[in-house]
C-alpha positions as CSV (number, residue, x, y, z in Angstrom):
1,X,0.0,0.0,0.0
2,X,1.3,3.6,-0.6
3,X,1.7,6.1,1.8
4,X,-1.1,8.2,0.3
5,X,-3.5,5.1,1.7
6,X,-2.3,6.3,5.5
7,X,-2.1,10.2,5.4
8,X,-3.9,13.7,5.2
9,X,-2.9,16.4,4.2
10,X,-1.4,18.7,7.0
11,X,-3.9,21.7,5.9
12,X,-6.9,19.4,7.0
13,X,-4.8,18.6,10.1
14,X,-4.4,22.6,10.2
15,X,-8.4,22.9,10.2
16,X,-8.5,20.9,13.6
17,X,-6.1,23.3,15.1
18,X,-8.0,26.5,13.9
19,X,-11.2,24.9,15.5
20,X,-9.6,24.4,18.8
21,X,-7.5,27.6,19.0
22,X,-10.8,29.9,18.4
23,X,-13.0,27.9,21.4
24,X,-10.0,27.9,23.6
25,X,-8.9,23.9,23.5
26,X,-5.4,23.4,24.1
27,X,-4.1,20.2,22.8
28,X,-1.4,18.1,23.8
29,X,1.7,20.0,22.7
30,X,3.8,17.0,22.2
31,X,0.6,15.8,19.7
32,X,0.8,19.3,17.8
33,X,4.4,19.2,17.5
34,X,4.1,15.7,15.8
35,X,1.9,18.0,13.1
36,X,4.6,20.2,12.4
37,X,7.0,20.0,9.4
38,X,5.3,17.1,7.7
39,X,4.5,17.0,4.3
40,X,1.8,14.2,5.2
41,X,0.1,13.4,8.3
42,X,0.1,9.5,9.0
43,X,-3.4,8.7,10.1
44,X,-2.5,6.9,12.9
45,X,-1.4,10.6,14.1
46,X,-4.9,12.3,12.5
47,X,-6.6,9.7,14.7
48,X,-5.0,10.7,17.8
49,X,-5.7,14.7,17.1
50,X,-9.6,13.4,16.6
51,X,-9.9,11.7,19.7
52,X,-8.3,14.4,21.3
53,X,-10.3,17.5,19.5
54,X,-13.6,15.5,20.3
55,X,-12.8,14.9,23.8
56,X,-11.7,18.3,24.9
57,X,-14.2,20.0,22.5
58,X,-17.2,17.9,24.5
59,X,-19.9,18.9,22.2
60,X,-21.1,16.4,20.2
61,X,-21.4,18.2,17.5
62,X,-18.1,19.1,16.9
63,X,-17.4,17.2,13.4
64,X,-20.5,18.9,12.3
65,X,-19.3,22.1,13.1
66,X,-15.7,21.8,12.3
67,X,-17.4,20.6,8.5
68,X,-19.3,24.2,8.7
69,X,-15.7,25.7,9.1
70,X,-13.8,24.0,6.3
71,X,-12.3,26.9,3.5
72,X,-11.3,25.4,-0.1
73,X,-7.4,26.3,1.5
74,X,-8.6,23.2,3.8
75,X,-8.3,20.4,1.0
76,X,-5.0,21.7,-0.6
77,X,-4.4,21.6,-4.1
78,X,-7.2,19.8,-4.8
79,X,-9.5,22.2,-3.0
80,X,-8.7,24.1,-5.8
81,X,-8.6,21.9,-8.3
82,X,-12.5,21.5,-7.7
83,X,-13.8,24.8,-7.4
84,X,-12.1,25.7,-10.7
85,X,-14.0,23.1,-12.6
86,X,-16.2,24.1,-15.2
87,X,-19.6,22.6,-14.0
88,X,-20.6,21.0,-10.2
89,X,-20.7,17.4,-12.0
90,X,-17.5,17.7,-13.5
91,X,-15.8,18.9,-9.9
92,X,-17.6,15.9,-8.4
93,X,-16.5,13.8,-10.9
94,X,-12.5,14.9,-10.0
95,X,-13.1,14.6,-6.3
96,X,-14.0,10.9,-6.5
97,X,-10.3,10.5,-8.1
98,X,-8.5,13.4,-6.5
99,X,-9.7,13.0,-2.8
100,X,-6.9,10.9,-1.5
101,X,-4.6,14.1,-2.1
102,X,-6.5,15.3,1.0
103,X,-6.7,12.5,3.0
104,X,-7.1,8.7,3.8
105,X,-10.1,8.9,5.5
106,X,-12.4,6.9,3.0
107,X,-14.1,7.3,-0.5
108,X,-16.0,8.8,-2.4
109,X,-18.3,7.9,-5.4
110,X,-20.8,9.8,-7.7
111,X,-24.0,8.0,-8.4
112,X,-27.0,9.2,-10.8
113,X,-30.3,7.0,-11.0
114,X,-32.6,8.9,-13.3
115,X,-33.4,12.3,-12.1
116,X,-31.7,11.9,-9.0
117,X,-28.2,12.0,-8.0
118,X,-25.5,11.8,-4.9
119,X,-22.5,12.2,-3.7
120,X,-21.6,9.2,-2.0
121,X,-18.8,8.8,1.1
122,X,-17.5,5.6,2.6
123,X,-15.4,6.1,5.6
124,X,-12.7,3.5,6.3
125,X,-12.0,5.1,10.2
126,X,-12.2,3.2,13.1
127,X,-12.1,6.4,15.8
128,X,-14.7,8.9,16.0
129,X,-16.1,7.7,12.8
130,X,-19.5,9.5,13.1
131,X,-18.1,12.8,14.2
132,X,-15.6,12.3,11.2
133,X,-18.5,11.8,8.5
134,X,-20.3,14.5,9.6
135,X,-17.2,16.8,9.4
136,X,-16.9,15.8,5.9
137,X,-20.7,15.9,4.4
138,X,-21.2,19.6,6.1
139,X,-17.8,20.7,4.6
140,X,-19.2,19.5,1.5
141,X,-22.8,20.6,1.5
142,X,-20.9,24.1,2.8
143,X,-18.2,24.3,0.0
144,X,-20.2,23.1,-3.0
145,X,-22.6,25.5,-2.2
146,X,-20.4,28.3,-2.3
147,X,-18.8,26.8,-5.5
148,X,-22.1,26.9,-7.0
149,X,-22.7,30.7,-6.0
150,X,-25.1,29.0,-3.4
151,X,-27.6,27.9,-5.8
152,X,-27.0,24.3,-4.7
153,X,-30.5,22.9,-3.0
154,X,-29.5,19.5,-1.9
155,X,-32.7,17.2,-0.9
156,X,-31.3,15.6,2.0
157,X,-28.1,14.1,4.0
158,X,-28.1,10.5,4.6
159,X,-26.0,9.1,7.5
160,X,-25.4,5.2,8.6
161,X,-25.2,6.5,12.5
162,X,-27.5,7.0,15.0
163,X,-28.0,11.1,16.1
164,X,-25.4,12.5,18.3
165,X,-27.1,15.2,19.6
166,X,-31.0,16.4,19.4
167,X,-32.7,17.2,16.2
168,X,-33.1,20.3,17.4
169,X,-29.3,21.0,17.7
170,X,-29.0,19.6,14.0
171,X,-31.9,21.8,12.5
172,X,-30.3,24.6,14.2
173,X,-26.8,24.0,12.1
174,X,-28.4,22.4,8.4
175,X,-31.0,23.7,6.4
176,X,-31.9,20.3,4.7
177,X,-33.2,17.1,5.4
178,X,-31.6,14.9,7.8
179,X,-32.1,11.0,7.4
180,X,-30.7,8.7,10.0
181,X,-29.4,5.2,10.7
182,X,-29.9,5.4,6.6
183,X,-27.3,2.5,6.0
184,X,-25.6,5.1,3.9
185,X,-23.5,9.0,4.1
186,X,-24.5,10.8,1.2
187,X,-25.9,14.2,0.4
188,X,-28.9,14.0,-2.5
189,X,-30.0,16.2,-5.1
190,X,-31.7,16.5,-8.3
191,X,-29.2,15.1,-11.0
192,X,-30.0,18.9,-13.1
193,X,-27.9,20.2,-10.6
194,X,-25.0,18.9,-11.9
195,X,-25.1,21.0,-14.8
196,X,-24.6,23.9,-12.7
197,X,-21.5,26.7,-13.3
198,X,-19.4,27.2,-11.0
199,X,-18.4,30.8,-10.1
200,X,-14.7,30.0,-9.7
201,X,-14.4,28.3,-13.2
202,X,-11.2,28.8,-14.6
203,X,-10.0,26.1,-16.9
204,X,-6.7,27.2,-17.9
205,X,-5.9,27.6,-14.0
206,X,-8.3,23.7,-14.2
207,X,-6.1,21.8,-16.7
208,X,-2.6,23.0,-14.7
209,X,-3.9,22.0,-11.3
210,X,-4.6,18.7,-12.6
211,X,-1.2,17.7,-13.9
212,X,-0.2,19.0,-10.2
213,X,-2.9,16.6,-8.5
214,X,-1.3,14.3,-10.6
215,X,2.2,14.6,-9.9
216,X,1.0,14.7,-6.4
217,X,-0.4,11.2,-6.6
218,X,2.3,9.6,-8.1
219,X,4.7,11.0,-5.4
220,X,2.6,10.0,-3.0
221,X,2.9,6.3,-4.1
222,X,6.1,6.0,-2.7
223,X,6.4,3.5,0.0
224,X,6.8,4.7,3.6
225,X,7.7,2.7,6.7
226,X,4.8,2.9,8.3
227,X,2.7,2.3,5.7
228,X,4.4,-0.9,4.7
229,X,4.1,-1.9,8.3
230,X,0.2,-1.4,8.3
231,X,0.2,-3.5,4.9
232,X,1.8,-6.1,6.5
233,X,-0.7,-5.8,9.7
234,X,-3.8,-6.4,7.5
235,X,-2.3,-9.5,5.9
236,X,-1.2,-10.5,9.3
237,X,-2.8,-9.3,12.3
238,X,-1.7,-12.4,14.6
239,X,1.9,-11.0,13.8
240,X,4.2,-9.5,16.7
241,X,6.8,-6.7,15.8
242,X,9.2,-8.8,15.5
243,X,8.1,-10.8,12.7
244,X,6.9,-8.0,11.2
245,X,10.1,-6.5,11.1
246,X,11.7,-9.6,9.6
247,X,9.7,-9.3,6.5
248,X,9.9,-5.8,5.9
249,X,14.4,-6.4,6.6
250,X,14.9,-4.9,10.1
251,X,15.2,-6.0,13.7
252,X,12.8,-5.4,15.4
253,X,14.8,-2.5,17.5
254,X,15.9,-1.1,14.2
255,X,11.5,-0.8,13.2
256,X,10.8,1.5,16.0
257,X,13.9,3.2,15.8
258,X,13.0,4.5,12.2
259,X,9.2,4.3,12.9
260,X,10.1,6.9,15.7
261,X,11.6,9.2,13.0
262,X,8.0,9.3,11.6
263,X,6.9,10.3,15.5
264,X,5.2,7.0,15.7
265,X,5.3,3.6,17.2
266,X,5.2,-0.2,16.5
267,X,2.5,-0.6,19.4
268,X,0.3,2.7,18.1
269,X,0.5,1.3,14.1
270,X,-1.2,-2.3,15.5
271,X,-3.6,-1.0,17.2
272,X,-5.1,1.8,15.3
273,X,-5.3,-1.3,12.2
274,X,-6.6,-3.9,14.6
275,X,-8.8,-0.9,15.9
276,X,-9.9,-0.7,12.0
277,X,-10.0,-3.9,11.2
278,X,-12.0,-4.9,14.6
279,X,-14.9,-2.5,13.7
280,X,-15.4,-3.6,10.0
281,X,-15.4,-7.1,11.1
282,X,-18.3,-6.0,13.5
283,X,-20.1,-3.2,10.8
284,X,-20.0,-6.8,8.4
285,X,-21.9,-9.1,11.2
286,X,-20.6,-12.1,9.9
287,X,-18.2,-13.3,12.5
288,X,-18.7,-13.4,16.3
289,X,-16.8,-11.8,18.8
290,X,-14.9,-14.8,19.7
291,X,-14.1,-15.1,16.0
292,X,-13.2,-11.7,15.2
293,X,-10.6,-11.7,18.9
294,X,-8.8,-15.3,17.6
295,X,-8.6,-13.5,13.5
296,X,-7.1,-10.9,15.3
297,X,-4.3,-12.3,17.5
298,X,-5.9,-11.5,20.8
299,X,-5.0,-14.4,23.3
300,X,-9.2,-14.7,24.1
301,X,-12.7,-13.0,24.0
302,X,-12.1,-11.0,27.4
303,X,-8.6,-9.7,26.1
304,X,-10.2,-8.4,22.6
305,X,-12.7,-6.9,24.6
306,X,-10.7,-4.8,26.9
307,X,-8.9,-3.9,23.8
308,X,-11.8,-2.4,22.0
309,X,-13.6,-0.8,25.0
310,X,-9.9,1.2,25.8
311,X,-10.1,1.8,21.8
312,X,-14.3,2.8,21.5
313,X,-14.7,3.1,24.7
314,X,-17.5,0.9,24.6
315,X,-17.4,-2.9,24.4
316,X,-17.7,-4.5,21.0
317,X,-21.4,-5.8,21.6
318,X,-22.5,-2.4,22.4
319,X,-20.6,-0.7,19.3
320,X,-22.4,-3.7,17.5
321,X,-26.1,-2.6,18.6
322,X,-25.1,0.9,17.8
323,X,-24.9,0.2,13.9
């Protein structure tokens, strides 16, 4: 797997900080100064500024209101890339391809059925993934209609979790409809709408942002450490560190050494995969938690358990009626 599968780009990262500097949250300087300097930002480390941002922020709402906050500076060069598309399909169209320039969070994908169309987003995140989701389909309800000179009238958002707060406190932030527990996170509208201009169109300014985003992605695809080290995690989640090591070359003392050059850890890569890996396995339902603890390495039940509730904070059955 590249590194472009494990990172964000630092100006997403930089949106976090914004948030927490204008309500007063001061983060863990030793997790900010990981953030500095970096031309990526592993998502193991993204992870660990969520949980934190979330915690400290205690409004439960705070994804939704970070999304409200997002600028097109927010989503680097492809940010840019989409407002200067020609039409709002077209820029959809290039952020299903260009997204992992801003970040490994999860996918996107365009769908039309007849007059009807959507914007769809699958999130591949194990820690605050609700919070997460919403951050991403207000930021792009917010930016696409300011893209489209706000004449964009979506017809609803859809999202797979339960509320996290009130109706009320929703209503009171989005102007459209709101569909829970949907099984899905997408934002709906009438497929005419994709034929609308966008008031940043530039295609001159288009056309050389794309051979950027796509310079971008093929540096990207070099291999880092600690995305090599997650690769080999999936295939193997029974493995220790030093077996690990052994197939990527290294000792196992030599791993973290370099690993901690990144500002991250043998220990912290595991877990946030098995974190991953543990709540797909649940979202799928079609192994039980026995199953999913032996797949996984863990010596029984009660030890995945404890795992999960020090990762969820909840235990895996709970998370499991949650979906």
């Amino acid at each position: 797997m590249s590194s472009v599968d494990h990172s964000v780009t630092p100006l997403y990262a930089q949106a976090l900080l914004q948030s927490a500097q204008r309500q007063g949250i001061t983060l863990p300087a030793e997790l900010v100064a990981r953030l500095q300097g970096n031309e990526r930002i592993p998502l193991a480390v993204q992870d660990e500024l969520w949980e934190c941002y979330c915690e400290l922020a205690a409004d439960p709402l705070a994804g939704l209101r970070l999304g409200l906050d997002i600028q097109v500076g927010h989503l680097d060069s492809a940010g840019m890339l989409l407002v200067t598309c020609e039409t709002l399909g077209e820029a959809l169209a290039e952020q299903v391809e260009y997204a992992p320039l801003i970040g490994a969070g999860g996918d996107f994908q365009l769908l039309q059925d007849g007059d009807q169309a959507a914007i769809d987003y699958q999130p591949h995140l194990a820690v605050r993934q609700a919070e997460r989701v919403e951050a991403v389909l207000a930021g792009q309800l917010n930016l696409t209609r300011w893209a489209t000179g706000g004449r964009f009238t979506p017809s609803g958002i859809w999202l797979a979790h339960a509320p996290l707060a009130p109706l009320d406190d929703y209503r009171a932030l989005i102007d459209c409809p709101l569909h829970f527990e949907a099984g899905c996170n997408r934002i709906t509208f009438s497929a005419d709408q994709l034929e609308l201009p966008q008031i940043q169109a530039n295609s001159a300014l288009r056309d050389h942002l794309r051979q950027l985003a796509d310079q971008t992605l093929a540096s990207l695809g070099q291999h880092s450490l600690a995305a090599e080290v997650q690769a080999q995690v999936r295939s193997q989640p029974r493995w220790g560190k030093e077996r690990i090591a052994e197939q990527l070359g290294l000792s196992g003392r030599h791993l973290n050494r370099k690993l901690g050059e990144e500002g991250l850890s043998f220990k912290t890569l595991r877990e946030s995969v098995l974190q991953e890996m543990a709540c797909q396995a649940l979202q799928q339902g079609r192994l039980s938690v026995a199953q999913i603890a032996e797949q996984l390495g863990f010596s029984d039940e009660n030890a995945f358990v404890r795992a999960f509730r020090r990762w969820q904070g909840e235990t895996p059955a709970r998370y499991k009626a949650g979906l």
